[in-house]
C-alpha angles and dihedrals in degrees: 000000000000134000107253092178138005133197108216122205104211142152127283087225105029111155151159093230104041116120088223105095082206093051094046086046096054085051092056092047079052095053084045089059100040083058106063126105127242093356111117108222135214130180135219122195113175110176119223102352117229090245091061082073088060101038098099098042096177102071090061109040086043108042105008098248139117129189113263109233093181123242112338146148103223126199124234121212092245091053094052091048092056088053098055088044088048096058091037088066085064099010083167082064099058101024112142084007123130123205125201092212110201138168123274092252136040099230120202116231094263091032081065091041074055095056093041088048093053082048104033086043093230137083108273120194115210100224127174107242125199119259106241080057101058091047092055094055100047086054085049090060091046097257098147102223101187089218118138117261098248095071089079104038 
């Protein structure tokens, strides 16, 4: 039996020529799908997902902060997954089509600390916090990051 349409999760900025390894490798996975013969293909880019905001808990339960990732409309998963069920109700419709699937609403940093403190049960800040910090703590949390070391010395 053979594949007559596909719905690709991808990245909003994959690209070749992107200095992230993930990012170039979402645009090569890209390249794979828009190769095949006789699938129709449609994309799907969503931008920061809502579950990056949660991914270093710690911060947040401990000290009351969460990165600020400035303004943003972040997808949940349940909303990314409406939107592939919804074109594969009329996948011809949206055959060699890519979608930029974003949230209902454009929050601003402290607008999402609002929504972590109803669900966490205690006030959360939105700081920006400094680079070399934020990839410490996604290696302390085991996200392989493939940077070189240097960058937290």
């Amino acid at each position: 039996m053979k594949t007559k349409h596909a719905v690709v999760l991808t990245q909003w900025l994959s690209s070749n020529s992107h200095p992230s390894v993930y990012t170039k490798e979402h645009w090569l996975v890209d390249q794979a799908f828009k190769r095949l013969q006789g699938t129709n293909i449609t994309f799907l880019n969503p931008g920061l997902f809502a579950f990056v905001y949660f991914m270093v808990p710690e911060p947040m339960l401990q000290l009351g902060i969460m990165p600020d990732f400035g303004t943003n409309a972040p997808p949940s998963n349940e909303d990314i997954g409406l939107v592939a069920a919804h074109i594969l109700k009329d996948p011809i419709r949206h055959a060699d089509k890519t979608y930029r699937v974003t949230a209902r609403k454009l929050l601003q940093p402290q607008e999402m600390a609002d929504i972590a403190s109803q669900v966490i049960g205690r006030k959360i800040v939105a700081q920006k916090l400094p680079e070399r910090l934020m990839l410490k703590m996604f290696c302390s949390y085991g996200f392989p990051l493939l940077l070189p070391p240097s960058l937290f010395a």
